[in-house]
C-alpha positions as CSV (number, residue, x, y, z in Angstrom):
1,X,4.3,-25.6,9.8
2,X,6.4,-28.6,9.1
3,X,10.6,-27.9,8.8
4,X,11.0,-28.4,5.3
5,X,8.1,-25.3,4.8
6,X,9.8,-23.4,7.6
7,X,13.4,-23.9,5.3
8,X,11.6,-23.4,2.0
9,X,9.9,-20.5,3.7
10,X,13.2,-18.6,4.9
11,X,14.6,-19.2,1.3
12,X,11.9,-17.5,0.0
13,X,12.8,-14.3,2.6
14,X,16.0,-14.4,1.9
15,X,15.8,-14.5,-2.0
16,X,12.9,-11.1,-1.6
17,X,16.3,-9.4,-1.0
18,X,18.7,-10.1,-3.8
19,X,22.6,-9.4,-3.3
20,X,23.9,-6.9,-5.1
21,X,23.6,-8.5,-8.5
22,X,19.7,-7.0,-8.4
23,X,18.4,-6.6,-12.1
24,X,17.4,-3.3,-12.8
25,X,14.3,-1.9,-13.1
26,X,13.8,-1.6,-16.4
27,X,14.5,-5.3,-16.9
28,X,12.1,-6.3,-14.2
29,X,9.8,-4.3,-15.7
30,X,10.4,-5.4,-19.1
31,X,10.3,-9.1,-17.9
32,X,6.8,-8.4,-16.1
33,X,5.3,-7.1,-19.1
34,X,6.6,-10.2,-20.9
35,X,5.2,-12.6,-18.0
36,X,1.7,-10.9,-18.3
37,X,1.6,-12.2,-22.3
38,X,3.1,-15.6,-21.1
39,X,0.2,-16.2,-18.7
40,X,-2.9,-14.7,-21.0
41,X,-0.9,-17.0,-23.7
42,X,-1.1,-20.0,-21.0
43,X,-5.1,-19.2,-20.4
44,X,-5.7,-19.3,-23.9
45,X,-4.6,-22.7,-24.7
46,X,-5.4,-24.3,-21.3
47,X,-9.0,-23.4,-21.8
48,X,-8.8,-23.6,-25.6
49,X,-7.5,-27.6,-24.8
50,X,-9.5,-28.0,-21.9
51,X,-6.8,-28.3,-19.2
52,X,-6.4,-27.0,-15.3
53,X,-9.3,-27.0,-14.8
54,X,-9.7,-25.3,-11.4
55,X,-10.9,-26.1,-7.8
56,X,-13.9,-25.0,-6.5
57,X,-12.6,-24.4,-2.7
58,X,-15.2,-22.2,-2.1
59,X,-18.8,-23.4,-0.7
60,X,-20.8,-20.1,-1.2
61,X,-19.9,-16.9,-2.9
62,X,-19.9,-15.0,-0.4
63,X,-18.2,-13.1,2.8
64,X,-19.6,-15.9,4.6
65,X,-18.2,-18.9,2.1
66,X,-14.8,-16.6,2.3
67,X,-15.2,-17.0,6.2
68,X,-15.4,-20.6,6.6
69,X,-12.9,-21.1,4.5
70,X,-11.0,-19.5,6.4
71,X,-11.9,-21.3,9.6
72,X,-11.1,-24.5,7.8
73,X,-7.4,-24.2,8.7
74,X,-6.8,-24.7,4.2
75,X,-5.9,-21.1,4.3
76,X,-2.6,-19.8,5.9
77,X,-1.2,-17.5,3.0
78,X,-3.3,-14.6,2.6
79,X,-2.4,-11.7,0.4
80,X,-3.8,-8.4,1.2
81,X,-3.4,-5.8,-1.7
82,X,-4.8,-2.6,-0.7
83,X,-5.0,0.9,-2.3
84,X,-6.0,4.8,-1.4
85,X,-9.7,3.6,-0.2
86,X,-8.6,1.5,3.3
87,X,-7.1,5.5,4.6
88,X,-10.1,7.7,3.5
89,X,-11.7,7.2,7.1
90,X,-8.5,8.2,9.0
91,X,-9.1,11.8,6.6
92,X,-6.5,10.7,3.8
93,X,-8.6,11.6,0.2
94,X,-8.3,9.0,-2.1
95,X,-7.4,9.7,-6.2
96,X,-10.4,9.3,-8.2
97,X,-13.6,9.9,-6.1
98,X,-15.6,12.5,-8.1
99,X,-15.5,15.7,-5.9
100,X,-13.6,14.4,-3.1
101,X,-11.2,12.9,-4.6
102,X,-7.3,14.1,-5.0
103,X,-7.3,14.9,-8.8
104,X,-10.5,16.9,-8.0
105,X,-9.2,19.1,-5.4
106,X,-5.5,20.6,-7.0
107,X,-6.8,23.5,-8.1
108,X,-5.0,26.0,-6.3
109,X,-1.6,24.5,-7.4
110,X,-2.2,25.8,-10.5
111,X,-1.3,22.4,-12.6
112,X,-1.1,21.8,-16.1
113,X,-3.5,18.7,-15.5
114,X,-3.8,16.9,-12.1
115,X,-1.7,14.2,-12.5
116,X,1.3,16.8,-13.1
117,X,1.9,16.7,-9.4
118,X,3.3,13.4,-9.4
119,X,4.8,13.0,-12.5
120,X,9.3,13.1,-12.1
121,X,10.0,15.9,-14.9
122,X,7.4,18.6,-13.9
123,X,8.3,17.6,-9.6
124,X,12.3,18.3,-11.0
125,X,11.4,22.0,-12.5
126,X,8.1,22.7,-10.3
127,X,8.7,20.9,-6.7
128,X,6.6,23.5,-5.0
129,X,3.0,22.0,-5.5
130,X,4.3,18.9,-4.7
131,X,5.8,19.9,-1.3
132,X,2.5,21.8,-0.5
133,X,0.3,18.9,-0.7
134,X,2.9,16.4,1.3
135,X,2.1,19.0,4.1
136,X,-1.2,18.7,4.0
137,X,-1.1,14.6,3.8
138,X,2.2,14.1,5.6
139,X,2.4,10.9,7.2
140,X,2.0,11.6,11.2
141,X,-0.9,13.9,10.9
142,X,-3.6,10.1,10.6
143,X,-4.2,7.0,12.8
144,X,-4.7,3.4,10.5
145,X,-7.8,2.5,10.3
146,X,-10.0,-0.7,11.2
147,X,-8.7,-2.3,8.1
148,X,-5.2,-1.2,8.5
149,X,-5.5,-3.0,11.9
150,X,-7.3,-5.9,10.4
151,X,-4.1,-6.9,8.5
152,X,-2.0,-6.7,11.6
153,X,-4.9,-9.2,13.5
154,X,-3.8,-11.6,10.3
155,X,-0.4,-11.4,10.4
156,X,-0.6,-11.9,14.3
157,X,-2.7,-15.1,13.5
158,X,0.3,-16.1,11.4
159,X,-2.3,-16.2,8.2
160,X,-0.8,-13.0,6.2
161,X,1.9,-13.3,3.4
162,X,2.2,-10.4,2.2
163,X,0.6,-6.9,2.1
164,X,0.6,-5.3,-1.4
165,X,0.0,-2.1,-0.8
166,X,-0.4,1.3,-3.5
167,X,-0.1,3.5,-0.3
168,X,2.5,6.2,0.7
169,X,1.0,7.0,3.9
170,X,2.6,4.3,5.9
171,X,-0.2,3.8,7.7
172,X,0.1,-0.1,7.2
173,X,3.7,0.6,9.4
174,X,2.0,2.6,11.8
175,X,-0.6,-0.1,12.7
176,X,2.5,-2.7,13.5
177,X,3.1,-4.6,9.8
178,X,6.8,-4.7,9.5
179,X,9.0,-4.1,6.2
180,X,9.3,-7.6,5.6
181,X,5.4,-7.9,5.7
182,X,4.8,-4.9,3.3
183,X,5.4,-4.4,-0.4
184,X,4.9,-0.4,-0.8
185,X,4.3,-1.2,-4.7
186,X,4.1,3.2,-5.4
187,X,7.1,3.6,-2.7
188,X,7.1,5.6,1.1
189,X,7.4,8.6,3.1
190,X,9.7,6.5,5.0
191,X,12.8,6.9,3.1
192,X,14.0,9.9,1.0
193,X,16.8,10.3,-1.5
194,X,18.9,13.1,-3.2
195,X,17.6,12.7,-6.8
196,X,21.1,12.9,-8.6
197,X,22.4,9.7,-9.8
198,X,25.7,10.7,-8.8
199,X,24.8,11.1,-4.9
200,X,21.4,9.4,-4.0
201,X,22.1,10.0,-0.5
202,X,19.5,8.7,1.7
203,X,17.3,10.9,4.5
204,X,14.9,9.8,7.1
205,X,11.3,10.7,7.5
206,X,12.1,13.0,10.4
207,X,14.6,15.3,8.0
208,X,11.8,15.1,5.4
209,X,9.5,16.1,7.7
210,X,11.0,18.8,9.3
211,X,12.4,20.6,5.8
212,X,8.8,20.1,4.8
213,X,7.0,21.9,7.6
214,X,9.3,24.5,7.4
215,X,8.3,25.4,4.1
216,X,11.8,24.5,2.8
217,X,12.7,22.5,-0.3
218,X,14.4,20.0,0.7
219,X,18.1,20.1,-1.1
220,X,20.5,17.6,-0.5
221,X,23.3,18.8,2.0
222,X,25.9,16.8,0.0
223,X,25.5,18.2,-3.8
224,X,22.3,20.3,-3.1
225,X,20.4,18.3,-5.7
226,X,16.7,17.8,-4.8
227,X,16.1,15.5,-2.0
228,X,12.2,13.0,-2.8
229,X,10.6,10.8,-0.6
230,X,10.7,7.7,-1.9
231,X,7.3,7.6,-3.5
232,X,7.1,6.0,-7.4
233,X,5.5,8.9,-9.4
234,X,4.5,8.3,-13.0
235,X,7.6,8.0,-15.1
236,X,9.6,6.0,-12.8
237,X,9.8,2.6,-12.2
238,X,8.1,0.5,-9.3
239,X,11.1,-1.2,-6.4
240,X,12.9,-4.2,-8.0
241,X,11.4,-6.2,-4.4
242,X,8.0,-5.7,-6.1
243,X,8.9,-8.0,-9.0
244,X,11.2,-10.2,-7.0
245,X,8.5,-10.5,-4.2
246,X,5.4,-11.4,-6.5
247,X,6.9,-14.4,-8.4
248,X,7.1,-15.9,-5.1
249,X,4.3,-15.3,-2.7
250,X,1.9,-15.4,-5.6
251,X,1.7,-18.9,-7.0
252,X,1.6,-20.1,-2.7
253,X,-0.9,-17.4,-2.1
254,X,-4.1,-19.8,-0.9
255,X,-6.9,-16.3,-0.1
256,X,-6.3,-12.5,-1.8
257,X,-8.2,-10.1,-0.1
258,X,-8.0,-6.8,-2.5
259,X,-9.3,-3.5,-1.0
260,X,-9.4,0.1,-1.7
261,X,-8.5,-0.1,-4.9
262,X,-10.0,0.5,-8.7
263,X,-7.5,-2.1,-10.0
264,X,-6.7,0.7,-13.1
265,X,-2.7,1.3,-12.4
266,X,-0.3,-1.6,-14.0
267,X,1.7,-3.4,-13.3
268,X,-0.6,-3.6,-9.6
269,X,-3.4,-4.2,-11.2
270,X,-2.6,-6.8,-13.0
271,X,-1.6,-8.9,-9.8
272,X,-4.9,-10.5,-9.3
273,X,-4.1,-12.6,-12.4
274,X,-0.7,-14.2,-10.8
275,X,-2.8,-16.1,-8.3
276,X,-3.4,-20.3,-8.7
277,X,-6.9,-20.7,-10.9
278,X,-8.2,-22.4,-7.3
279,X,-7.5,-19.0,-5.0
280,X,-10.4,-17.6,-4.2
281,X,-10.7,-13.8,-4.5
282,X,-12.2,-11.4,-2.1
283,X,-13.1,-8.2,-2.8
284,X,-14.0,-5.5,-0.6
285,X,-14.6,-1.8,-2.2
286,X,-17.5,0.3,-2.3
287,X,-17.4,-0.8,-6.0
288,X,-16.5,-3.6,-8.3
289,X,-13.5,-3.1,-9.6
290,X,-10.5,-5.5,-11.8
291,X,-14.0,-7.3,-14.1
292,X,-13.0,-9.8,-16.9
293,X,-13.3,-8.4,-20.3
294,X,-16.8,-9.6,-21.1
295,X,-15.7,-11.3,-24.3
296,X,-12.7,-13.5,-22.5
297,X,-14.6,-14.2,-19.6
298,X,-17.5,-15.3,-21.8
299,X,-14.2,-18.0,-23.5
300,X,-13.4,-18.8,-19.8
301,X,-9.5,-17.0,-19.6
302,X,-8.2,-13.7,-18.6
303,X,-7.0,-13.1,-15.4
304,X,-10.0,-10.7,-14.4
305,X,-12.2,-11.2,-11.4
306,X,-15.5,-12.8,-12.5
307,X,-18.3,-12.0,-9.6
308,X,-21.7,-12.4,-11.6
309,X,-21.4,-14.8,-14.6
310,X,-22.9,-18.1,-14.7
311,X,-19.1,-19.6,-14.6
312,X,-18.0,-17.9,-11.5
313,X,-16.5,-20.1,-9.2
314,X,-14.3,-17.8,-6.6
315,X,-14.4,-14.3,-6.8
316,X,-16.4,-12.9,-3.9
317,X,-17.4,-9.2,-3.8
318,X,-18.4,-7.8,-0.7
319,X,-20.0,-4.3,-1.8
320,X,-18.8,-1.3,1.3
321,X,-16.4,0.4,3.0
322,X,-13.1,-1.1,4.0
323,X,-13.4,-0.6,7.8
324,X,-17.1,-2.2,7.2
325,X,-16.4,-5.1,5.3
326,X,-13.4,-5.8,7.9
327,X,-15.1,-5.7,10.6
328,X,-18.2,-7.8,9.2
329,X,-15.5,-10.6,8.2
330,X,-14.2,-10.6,11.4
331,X,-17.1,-10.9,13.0
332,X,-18.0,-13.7,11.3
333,X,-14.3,-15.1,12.6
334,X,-15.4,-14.5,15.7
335,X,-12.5,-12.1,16.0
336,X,-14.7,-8.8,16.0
337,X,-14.0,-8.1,19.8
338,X,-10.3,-8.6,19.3
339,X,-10.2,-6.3,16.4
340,X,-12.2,-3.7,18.3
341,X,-10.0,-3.6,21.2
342,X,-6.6,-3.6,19.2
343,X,-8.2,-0.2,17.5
344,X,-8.9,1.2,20.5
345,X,-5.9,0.5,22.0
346,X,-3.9,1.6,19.7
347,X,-5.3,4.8,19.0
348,X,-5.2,5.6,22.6
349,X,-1.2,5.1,22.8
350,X,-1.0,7.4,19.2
351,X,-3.2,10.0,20.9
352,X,-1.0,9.6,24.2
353,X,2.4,9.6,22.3
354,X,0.7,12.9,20.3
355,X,0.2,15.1,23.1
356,X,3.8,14.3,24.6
357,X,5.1,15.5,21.2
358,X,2.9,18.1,21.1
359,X,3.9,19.4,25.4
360,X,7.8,18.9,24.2
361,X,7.3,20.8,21.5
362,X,5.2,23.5,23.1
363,X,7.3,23.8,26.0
364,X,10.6,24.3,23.8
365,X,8.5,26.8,22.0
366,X,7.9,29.1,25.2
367,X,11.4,28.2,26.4
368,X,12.3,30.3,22.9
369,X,10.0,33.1,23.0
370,X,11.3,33.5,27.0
371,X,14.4,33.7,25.3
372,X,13.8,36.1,22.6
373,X,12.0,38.3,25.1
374,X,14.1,39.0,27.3
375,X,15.8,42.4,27.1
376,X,20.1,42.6,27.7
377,X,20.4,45.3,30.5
378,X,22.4,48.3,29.5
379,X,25.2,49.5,31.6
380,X,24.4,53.1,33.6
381,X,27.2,55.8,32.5
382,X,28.9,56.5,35.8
């Protein structure tokens, strides 16, 4: 990378964390929603007039075209944005799957409709179901998965940007991407705050963790508010980094690899659309998923992915499971044995840093119960 990329590159880092003059997030979201209508506006008239027209950087549709490209050394800013589908193999349920899925299995929270259970005014007078399923899906309890691990084999490559990710398991953490690698678009376990706007003190995941496995709600010790993790539910706003971050690494983004995801929730969705008219798309979902309308693909603009007309030109859909589709393209990298190992590494140091939280807390358990058992003698009247 030449020096003046290496400056411009550092500027860019530097300006994903504004100083304290931040806009707030109803402005961000506000100026999103207006960018959206500026760029359908822009696709209207540049196709109506006949202008950009795009590169075709792609020689095959397909993961094969996606991997020489690749290999050509053209590509060295690849976006990742991932969703619920790359953590159903380590046993995380995703949202939608009929049967299996999240909304499908609340039941026995008794819930006014599924979605209730993340949504900020029923959480602030029912927290209960919501603290009963963080048990059950608390970060800690799941090992990434081959994809997770995939993204760190890019970044270590020095080919990932960014990492868009609608997850709050922090599994992309746990498999070695760093803050400044990640965007956590719906928010993270990581962090928790009080939810007054007077206090919003701040907790770690360990405090969150323990008040939630000890079937506490956790109150904050300052104002005894409630205390959230720091996941976005419906009726709150996405992080200002989210909009700060995407004007940037979008328009340099040169590959987006999307995966997991339905492409249904704005303003995440609607990402796909902020890349250059050249970047070729890959998808990789047991579905399709983020289509053109029919009737604006058919007039050549929208921001959709286009896998099947006659006028596709980039979008690449590669029809299975994350960990599948990772592992195919990295075979075709040539980087299949490298990924295998770093999974199996990996897990093995979880596994071995499990069961010496698991003998700590055992043997603190029994130093307890020794404790508690035995009996104070009682003095013998003379």
């Amino acid at each position: 990378m030449s020096d003046a990329a290496e400056i411009s590159r550092k500027e860019e880092e530097e300006d994903t964390n504004p100083e304290p003059e931040e806009p707030s997030d109803d402005s961000s979201e506000e100026e999103a929603s207006g960018d959206r209508e500026m760029d359908f506006l822009r696709n209207l008239f540049s196709s109506t007039l006949g202008l950009g027209s795009a590169e075709k950087v792609l020689d095959e549709l397909t993961l094969e075209g996606i991997a020489r490209y690749i290999q050509s050394g053209k590509c060295k800013n690849i976006i990742c944005m991932v969703g619920a589908g790359i953590s159903t193999s380590a046993g995380i349920p995703d949202f939608r799957s009929p049967g299996t899925g999240l909304y499908a299995n609340l039941q026995k929270y008794n819930l006014p409709y599924p979605e209730a259970i993340f949504q900020i005014d029923y959480f602030k007078k029912h927290p209960e179901p919501f603290f009963a399923l963080a048990r059950e899906l608390y970060p800690g309890q799941f090992k990434p998965t081959v994809c997770h691990y995939f993204m760190k084999l890019l970044k270590d490559k020095g080919l990932l940007r960014r990492c868009y990710s609608q997850n709050i398991d922090t599994l992309e953490r746990v498999a070695g991407l760093q803050g400044e690698d990640l965007i956590e678009a719906h928010g993270t376990f990581y962090t928790s705050h009080c939810v007054s706007f007077c206090c919003r003190k701040e907790y770690t995941l360990e405090w969150m963790k323990e008040k939630i496995f000890s079937d506490d709600i956790p109150s904050c010790d300052k104002c005894n508010s409630l205390v959230k993790p720091d996941i976005v539910f419906f009726g709150e706003n996405l992080p200002v980094r989210f909009f700060t971050s995407m004007k940037m690494d979008f328009p340099r983004c040169d590959l987006l690899i999307i995966m997991g995801t339905s492409l249904q929730v704005q303003p995440f969705a609607g990402l796909v659309g902020r890349v250059s008219k050249s970047c070729p798309r890959l998808l990789i979902n047991m579905e399709k998923a983020g289509q053109a309308d029919p009737l604006l693909g058919m007039l050549g603009f929208g921001g959709g992915m286009d896998f099947d007309s006659d006028k596709a030109y980039r979008d690449v859909a590669h029809i299975s499971t994350c960990d599948d589709g990772c592992t195919a393209l990295a075979d075709l990298l040539g980087w299949k044995v490298e990924l295998e190992e770093m999974v199996q590494r990996e897990h093995a140091r979880i596994d071995s840093q499990d069961k010496k939280v698991e003998a700590k807390e055992s043997k603190g358990a029994e130093g307890r119960a020794s404790s508690a058992s035995v009996v104070p003698e009682t003095k013998k009247e003379e």
